[in-house]
Phi, psi and omega in degrees: 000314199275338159280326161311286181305334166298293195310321172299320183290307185317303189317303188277354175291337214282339176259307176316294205304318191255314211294298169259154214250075181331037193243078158260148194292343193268047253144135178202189142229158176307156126350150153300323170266355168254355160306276176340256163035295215277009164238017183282151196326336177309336187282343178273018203215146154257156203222173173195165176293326191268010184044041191285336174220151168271168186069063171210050175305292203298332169271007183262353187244340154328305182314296216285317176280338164302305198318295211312302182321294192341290155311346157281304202303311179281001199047041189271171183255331192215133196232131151215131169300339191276000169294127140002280181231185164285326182278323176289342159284350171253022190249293201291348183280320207264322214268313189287357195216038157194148179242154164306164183090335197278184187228127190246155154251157172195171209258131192302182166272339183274358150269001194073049173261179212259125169300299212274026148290341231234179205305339168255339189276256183252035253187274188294337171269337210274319213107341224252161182265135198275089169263146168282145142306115192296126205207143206253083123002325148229063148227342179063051146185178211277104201325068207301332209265334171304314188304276182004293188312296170332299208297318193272342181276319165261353178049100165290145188298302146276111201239097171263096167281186170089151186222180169272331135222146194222108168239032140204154192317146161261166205268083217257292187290003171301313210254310186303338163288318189278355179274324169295313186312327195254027177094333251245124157279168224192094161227183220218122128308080184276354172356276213272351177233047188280329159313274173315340172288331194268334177280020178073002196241349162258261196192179206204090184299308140358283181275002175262336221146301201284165181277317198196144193252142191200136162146186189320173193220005197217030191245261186281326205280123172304047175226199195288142184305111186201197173219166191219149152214134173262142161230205161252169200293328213285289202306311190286002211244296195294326174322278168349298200285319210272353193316285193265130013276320207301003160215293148286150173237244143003090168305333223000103173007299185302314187302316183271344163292326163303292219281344177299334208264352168296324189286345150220037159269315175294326169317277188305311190238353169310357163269334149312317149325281167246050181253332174286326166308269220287311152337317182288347185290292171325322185282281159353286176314311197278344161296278168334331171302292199311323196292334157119020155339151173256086149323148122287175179057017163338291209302330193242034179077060147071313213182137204235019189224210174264046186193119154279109180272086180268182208224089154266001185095356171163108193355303205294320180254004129325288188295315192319320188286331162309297168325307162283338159314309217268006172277325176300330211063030181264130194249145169213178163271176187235051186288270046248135147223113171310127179323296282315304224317277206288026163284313188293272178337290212266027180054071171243157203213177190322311195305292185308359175288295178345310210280324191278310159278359149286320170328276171346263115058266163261016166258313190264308169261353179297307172086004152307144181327094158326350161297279177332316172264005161300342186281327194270349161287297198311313205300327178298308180343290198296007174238318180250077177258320194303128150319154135220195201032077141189170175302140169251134172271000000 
């Protein structure tokens, strides 16, 4: 058995790892040292607020030096590392600032907002009731001057931005005063562009408006699969007292010891970073045009984040298009929307979006053997395996 299980893991760091050519957008990889970080002695040990166990100097000043970077790299007035995930930080945010019965907005799923806010997620365990953003479908982002109208007619409890896909800024500094005037807390899903925010290259919700910026920790921002929240003080003090017990116990340790040392490899290279993410997006997009790909957004230069969108007319010919990807071993979602970020992380650069989207290309319309082009993914793999914006030992 225990060779069964060695073997399934060797196989996918051999395949995943070497093999294939990585661009879901919700996906990135690690450092070599905040990999190392997440089997390190932190994993085995607990910590607690009330100073129920002892011998947790050294994971109390980990916690304490992540908090600190945070607030910087983000500008926050208050930071915590212990939510899980991206979905349990929009649980615990949702959970301290609407009761049943309130009304939250947020950009639907059917506009490419995140489900498990909507109507099925966290919407349904909360009680609360759903309005969409009023949403431009080829502008990809959110109606400024209908929402005003919604906000002031429904008064949301709650104004949540940010989506699952997302290639230009929401209009944040647009909306949030009138969504505050009207009752409203005002918070940011940054899951997939938690990077770029932090590299200074999207947008800083935090200084447009919103109380708290929240969402994933493994997407564009490169560190261990987790979640985060930033606030301003009046919100983040509350966060803060209510986290433990009633959403978290366990942090695991380990996790927040990787994402402290991930938070300052962003700190030292996150602006570089996703100044490159997104140049490699933009490049990407317009290769994939040339190529007769259906891009969206031409009119506003296809994309202003780590995600490409492309539009086949409908779920059932997505996947068909994925599909054929992944027999080549070029991996996606099956939206479809392309990735850069861990394309990015492992220094591939403009020529190689060129490169990616010939791939792409002679995989979906050429319609050549996917043996063949396995070979010329590996051989590109295989020029970038070195990390790169991060500490070299």
């Amino acid at each position: 058995m225990i060779d069964d299980i060695l073997d399934l893991a060797e196989r996918h760091e051999e395949w995943r790892g070497k093999q294939c050519l990585n661009l879901i957008p919700s996906e990135n990889v690690m450092s070599p040292a905040v990999r190392g970080l997440l089997s390190s002695d932190f994993g085995n040990r607990y910590t607690a607020r009330d100073r129920f166990y002892m011998g947790t100097r050294f994971t109390d000043e980990i916690e304490q030096f992540g908090e600190k970077i945070a607030r910087e790299v983000f500008k926050a007035e208050t930071a915590d590392l212990r939510p899980l995930s991206g979905h349990i930080a929009d649980l615990i945010v949702i959970a301290n600032f609407t009761k049943k019965g309130d009304t939250i907005m947020c950009v639907s799923p059917e506009d490419g907002g995140y489900p498990g806010l909507w109507k099925d997620g966290l919407a349904e365990l909360f009680d609360l009731r759903t309005v969409p953003f009023p949403f431009s479908k080829i502008d990809m982002n959110i109606k400024v001057h209908e929402a005003k109208e919604i906000i002031s007619h429904v008064k949301p409890k709650m104004v949540i931005f940010g989506a699952s896909l997302i290639t230009f800024p929401h209009p944040v500094k647009e909306l949030a005063e009138i969504a505050r005037e009207n009752g409203a807390c005002v918070g940011f899903d940054g899951s997939h562009i938690m990077g770029l925010i932090a590299g200074e290259e999207f947008q800083a919700p935090l200084s447009e408006g919103a109380c708290a910026l929240f969402g994933s920790t493994h997407k564009t921002f490169f560190g261990p699969q987790g979640g985060i929240v930033l606030a301003d003080k009046e919100h983040g003090e509350l966060i803060k007292e209510k986290i433990y017990p009633a959403f978290v116990d366990n942090a695991h340790w380990n996790r927040i010891a990787a994402l402290t040392l991930a938070l300052a490899e962003m700190k030292k290279f996150g602006k570089a970073y996703a100044k490159q993410v997104i140049r490699n997006s933009q490049v990407l997009a317009k290769a994939l045009q040339d190529c007769g790909f259906p891009v969206i957004c031409q009119h506003l230069g296809f994309t202003k984040s780590h995600q490409v969108i492309l539009d086949f007319g409908g779920d059932k010919h997505a996947r068909a298009v994925a599909e054929k990807l992944q027999k080549a071993n070029i991996v996606s979602d099956c939206v479809i929307r392309i990735g850069t970020c861990e394309v990015t992380r492992r220094g591939m650069k403009e020529r190689e979006m060129q490169k990616i989207a010939e791939l792409i290309k002679r995989t979906v319309f050429d319609e050549e053997n996917p043996e063949n082009i396995k070979k010329d993914v590996a051989e590109l793999c295989a020029e970038f395996r070195e990390i790169e914006f991060c500490f070299k030992k």
